[in-house]
N, C-alpha and C positions, 0 to 999 in steps of 0.2 A: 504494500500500500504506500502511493506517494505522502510523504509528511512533509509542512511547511517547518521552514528552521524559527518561523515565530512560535511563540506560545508561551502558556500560564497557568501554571497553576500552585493550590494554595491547598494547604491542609492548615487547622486548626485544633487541636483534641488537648483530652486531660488523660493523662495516664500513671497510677499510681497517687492521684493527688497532685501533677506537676505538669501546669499548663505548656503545651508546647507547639511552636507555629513553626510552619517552612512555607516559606514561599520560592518558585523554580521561576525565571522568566526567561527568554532565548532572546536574540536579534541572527542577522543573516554572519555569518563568518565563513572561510574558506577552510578552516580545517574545525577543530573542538579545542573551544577555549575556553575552563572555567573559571569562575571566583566564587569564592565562598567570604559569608562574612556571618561570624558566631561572638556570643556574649564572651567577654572575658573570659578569660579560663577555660574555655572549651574549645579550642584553637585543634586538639586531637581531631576531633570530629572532619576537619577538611578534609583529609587525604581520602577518608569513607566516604564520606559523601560524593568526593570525584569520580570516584571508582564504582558506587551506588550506581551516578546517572550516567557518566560512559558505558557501561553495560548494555544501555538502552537507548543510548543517543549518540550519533555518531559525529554529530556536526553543527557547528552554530556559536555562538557565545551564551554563555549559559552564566546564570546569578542567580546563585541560593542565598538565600537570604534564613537566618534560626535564631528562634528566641527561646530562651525555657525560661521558664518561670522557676522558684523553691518548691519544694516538694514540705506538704503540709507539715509531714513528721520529718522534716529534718531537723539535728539539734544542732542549734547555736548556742553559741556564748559571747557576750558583750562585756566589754574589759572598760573601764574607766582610765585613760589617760590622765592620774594626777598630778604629774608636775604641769602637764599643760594646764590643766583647772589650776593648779596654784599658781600660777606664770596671768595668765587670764587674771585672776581675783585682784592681785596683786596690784598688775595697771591699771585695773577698774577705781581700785579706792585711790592709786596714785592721779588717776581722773579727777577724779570726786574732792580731793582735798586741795590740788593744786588750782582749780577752776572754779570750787564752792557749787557742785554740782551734786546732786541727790544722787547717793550711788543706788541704785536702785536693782540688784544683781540678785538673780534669782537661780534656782536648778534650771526651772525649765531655758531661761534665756540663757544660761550659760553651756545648754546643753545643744544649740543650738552652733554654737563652733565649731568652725573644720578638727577635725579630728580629736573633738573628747572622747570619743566612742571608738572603740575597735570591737568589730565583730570577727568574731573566728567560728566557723565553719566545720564540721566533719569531713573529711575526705571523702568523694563522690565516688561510686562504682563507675568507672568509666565504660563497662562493660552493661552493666544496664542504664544506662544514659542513651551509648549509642544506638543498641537494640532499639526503645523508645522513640527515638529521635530519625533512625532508619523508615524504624514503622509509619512515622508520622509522614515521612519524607517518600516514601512507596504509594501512600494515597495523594501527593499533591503531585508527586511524576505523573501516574497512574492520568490525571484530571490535563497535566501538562502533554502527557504525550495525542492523550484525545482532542485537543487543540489542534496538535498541530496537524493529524490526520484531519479533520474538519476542513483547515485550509487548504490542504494536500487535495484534498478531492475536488474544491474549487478550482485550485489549480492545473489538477489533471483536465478538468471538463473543460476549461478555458483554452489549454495547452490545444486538447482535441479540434475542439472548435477551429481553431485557426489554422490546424493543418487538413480538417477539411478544405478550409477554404481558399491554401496554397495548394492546394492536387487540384483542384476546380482549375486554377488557374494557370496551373500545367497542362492541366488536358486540353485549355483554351490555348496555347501554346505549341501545340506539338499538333495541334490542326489546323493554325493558322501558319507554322514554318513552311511547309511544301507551300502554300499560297503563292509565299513573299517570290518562292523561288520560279515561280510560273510566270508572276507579274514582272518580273527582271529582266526574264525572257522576252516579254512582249515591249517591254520599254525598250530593250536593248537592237528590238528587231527594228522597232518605230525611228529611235534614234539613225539604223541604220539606212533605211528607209528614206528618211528625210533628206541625210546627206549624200545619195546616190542620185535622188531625184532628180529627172534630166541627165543623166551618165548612163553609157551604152554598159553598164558592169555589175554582172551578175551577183550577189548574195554569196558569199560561200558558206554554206550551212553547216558543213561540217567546222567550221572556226568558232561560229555561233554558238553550238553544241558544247566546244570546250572550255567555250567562256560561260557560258553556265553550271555548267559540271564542277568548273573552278569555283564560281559563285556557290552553289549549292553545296560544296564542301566547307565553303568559308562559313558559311552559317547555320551548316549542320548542328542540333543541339539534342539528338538525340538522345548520344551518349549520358548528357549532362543531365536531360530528364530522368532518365532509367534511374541514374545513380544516386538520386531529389527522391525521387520514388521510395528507393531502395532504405535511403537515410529516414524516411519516415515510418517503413515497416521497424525500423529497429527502434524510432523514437517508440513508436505503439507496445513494442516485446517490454520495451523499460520501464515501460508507466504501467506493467501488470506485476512487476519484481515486487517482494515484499521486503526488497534490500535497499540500502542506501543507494540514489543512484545519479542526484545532480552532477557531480562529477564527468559520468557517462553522456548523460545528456547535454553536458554544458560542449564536450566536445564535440559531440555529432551535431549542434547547433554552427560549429564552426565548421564544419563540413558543409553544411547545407547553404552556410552564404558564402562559400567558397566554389560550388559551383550555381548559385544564382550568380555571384558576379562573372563566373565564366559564360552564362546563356547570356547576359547584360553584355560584354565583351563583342558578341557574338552575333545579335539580331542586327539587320539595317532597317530595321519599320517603326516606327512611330509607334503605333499601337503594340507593339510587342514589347517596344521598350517602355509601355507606360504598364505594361503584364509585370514585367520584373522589377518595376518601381515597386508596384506593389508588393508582391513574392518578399523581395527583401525588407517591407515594412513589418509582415507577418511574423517575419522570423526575427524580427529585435523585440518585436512583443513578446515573440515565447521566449526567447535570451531573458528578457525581465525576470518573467517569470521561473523559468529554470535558477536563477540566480538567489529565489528562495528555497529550493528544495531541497533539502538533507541530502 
């Protein structure tokens, strides 16, 4: 299934009593690039989490984003910093008596200082954090990867769409080449025509013939069809893979306006050349698009 390299998703849950969020988001990238960004202290968690959504995703830039909350029962302990409380009291009254100001110093307002308090913490199971935090982070992939299939399948229908309607415009092509080369002939007889007019001097129809045969190999575009053709049965085989396949596709797109410029190279007709205007506008749309695809 084609998947676009956007996408998002989010999980939310409590587990054990310990709120915890992941959020995944993509943009388009050329190979797989992640970042992760985790609360203090849980900086282990990166390498798994890499290794979680590369599993599953093979391309794009990718931002997880995790929050966990405390776990109800965990136990803390809260330490009082008193020489800082004594250092604090100290300048307070040195306030108060130097300026004739009401020292007016209390627990709570002094407790209210950078760093009177120190909390100390139990050591966290790293091992059941991650489990947790994996768990949490396999239902916000899970919702991420269904995005980007979503877009993927826009993108397939869009992709199809438009190379119907580059084969249309091959097939209007490849019935109007023999035209051009029948009309060449008769300009080229007219022209001769004209300037013989009044001269006792026969046609040589076999010279004729060669100059057309020359003309008609010059603007031969068979080959170039067949192989437009060709390049589109394989875009069709790509877009049924259930594998990563922008890559693939992005090169067979180079292919494809590598022999539209070679039929563009190729026609002498106005209208043919306004076929392959076309042709190669279709195929910078579907470039666009291939340019999100995993």
């Amino acid at each position: 299934m084609i998947r676009s390299m956007t996408g998002f998703g989010r999980c939310e849950t409590e587990i054990d009593g310990r709120e915890i969020t992941v959020e995944i988001k993509s943009v388009n990238h050329r190979y797989f690039e992640f970042s992760c960004r985790t609360p203090r202290g849980y900086s282990f968690l990166d390498d798994k989490l890499k290794s979680f959504v590369n599993e599953r995703v093979a391309r794009g830039k990718i931002d997880v984003f995790v929050s966990i909350g405390a776990a109800d029962d965990t136990p803390a302990e809260v330490s009082v910093n008193h020489s800082l409380v004594s250092g604090y009291l100290k300048a307070m009254s040195e306030i108060s008596e130097t300026y004739g100001i009401e020292n007016d110093a209390s627990v709570v307002s002094i407790s209210r200082f950078p760093d009177v308090f120190t909390v100390h913490k139990a050591p966290e199971d790293e091992e059941k954090i991650t489990a947790d935090v994996l768990s949490a982070a396999d239902t916000a992939l899970a919702s991420f990867i269904e995005m980007r299939e979503r877009e993927g399948e826009r993108m397939k229908a869009d992709i199809l769409s438009r190379a119907e309607t580059i084969l249309g415009i091959v097939s209007q092509i490849e019935e109007r080449s023999p035209q051009t080369v029948a009309e060449y002939e008769n300009r080229l007889l007219d022209r001769i025509r004209q300037t013989l007019e009044g001269l006792n001097v026969e046609i040589d129809e076999q010279r004729v013939l060669t100059e057309v045969a020359v003309f008609a190999d010059k603007v031969a575009v068979a080959e170039e069809t067949v192989r437009l053709r060709s390049h589109f049965e394989q875009l069709n085989s790509f877009l049924e893979l259930d594998i990563p396949v922008g890559r693939k596709i992005d090169f067979i797109i180079q292919e494809m306006n590598r022999e539209a410029n070679t039929i563009g190279s190729k026609v002498q007709d106005a209208e043919l050349a306004h076929k392959v205007v076309d042709i190669k506008g279709e195929i910078e749309k579907i470039r666009e698009q291939v340019q999100n695809i995993e």
